[in-house]
DRENTIKE-540923 format. One record per residue (C-alpha): residue number from 1; y, x negated, z; residue in three letters. Coordinates in Angstrom, 3 decimals. Each point is the difference from the previous one (the first is absolute). Layout:
<NUM,<Y,X,Z>,"ALA">
...
END
This chain:
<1,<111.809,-49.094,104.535>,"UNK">
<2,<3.185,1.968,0.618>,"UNK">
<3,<1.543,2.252,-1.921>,"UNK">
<4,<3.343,1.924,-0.590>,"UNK">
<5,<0.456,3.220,-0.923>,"UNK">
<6,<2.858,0.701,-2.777>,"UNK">
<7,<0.661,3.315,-1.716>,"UNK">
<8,<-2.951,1.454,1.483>,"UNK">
<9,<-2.374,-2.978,-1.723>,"UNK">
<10,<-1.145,-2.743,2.245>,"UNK">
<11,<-0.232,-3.421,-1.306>,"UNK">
<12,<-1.602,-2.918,1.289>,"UNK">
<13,<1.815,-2.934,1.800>,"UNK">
<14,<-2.099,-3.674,0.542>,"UNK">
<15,<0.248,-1.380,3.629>,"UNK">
<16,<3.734,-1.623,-0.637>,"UNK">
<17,<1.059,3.900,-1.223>,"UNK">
<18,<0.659,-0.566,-3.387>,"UNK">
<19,<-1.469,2.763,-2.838>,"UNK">
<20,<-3.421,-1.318,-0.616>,"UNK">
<21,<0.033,2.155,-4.365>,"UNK">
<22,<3.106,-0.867,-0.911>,"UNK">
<23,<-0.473,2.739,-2.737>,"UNK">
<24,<0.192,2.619,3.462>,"UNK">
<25,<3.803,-1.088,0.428>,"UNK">
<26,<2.802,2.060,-0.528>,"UNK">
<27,<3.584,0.146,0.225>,"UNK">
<28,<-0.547,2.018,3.290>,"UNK">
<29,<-2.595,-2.836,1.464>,"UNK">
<30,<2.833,-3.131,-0.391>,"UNK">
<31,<2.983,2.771,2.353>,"UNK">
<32,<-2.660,0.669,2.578>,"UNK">
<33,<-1.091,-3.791,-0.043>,"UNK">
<34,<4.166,-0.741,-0.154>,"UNK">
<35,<0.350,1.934,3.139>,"UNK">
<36,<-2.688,-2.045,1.701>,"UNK">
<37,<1.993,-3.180,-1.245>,"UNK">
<38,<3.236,1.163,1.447>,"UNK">
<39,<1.217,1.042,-3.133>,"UNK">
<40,<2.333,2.474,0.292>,"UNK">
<41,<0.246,1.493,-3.685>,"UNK">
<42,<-1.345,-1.615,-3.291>,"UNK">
<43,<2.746,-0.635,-2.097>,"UNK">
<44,<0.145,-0.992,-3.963>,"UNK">
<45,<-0.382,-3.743,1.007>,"UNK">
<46,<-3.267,0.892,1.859>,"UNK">
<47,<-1.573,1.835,-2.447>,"UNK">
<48,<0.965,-3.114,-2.717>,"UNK">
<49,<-1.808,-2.449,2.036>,"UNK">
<50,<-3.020,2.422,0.686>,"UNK">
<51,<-0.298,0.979,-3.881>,"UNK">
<52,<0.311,-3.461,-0.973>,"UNK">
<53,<-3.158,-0.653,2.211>,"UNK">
<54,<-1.826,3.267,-0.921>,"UNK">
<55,<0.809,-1.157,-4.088>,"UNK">
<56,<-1.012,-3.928,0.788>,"UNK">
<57,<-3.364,1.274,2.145>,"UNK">
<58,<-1.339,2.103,-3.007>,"UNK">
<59,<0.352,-2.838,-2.172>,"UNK">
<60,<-0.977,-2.676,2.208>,"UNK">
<61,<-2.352,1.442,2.810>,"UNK">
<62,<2.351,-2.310,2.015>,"UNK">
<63,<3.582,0.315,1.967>,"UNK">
<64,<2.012,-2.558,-1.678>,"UNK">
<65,<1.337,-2.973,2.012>,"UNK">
<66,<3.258,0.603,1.580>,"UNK">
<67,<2.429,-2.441,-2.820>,"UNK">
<68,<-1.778,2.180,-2.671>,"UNK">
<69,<0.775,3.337,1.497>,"UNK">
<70,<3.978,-1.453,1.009>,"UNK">
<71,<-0.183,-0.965,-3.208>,"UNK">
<72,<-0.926,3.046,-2.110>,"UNK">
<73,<1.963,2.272,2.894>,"UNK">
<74,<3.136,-1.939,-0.189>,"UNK">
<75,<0.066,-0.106,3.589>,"UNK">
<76,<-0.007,-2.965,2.524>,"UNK">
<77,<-2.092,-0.638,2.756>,"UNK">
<78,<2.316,0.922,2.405>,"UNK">
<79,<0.639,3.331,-1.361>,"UNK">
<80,<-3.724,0.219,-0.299>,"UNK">
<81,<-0.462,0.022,3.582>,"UNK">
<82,<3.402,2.189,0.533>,"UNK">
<83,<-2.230,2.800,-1.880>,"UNK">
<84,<-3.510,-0.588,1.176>,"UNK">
<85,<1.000,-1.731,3.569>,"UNK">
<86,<-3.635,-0.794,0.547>,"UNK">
<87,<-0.040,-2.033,-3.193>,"UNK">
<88,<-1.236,0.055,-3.184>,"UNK">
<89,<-3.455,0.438,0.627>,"UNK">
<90,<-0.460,1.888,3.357>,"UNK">
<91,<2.972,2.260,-1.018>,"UNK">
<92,<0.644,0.088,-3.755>,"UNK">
<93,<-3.778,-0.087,-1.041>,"UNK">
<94,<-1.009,2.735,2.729>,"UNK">
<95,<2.570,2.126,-1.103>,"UNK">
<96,<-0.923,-0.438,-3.860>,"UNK">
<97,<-3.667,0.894,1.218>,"UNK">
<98,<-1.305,-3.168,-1.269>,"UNK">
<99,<-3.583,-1.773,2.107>,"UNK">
<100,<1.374,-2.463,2.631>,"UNK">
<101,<1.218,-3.419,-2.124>,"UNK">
<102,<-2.199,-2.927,0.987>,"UNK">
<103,<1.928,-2.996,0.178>,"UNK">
<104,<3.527,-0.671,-0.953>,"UNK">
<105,<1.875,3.299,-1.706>,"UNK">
END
């Protein structure tokens, strides 16, 4: 397994990189992930998306598909992958420190 080290903690990553607890993430894990992303600087739009997945995964124990979570976030598709460029589940669900989505997100 890999790992990261954030704030002096290190948390575990699964063989795609993405947090293995999602109860280890914090705000500080989704900016380092973001700059490994090309993400320049999280901005208010960002962090809607990647609360509305944290919220939906302690619910569910599930990302939400991707018309669900344009749906709830008000935002399209397209801007979707203007945030997260590597999509919706490589990008926004890394960054939100959720386990890697199997199937469609």
């Amino acid at each position: 397994m890999a790992f990261i080290e954030v704030d002096g903690k290190q948390i575990e990553l699964d063989e795609d990189g993405f947090v293995v607890n999602p109860d280890e993430w914090t705000e500080a894990v989704a900016i380092q992930f973001a700059e490994g992303e090309g993400i320049k600087e999280l901005t208010e739009d960002h962090w809607k998306v990647i609360h509305y997945l944290r919220d939906y995964y302690k619910q569910f124990q599930v990302a939400p598909m991707v018309r669900k979570m344009c749906k709830q976030t008000g935002y399209s598709l397209k801007q979707i992958y203007e945030l997260f460029p590597s999509g919706p589940a490589k990008g926004a669900c890394k960054l939100a420190g959720l386990p890697k989505p199997t199937g469609c997100v």
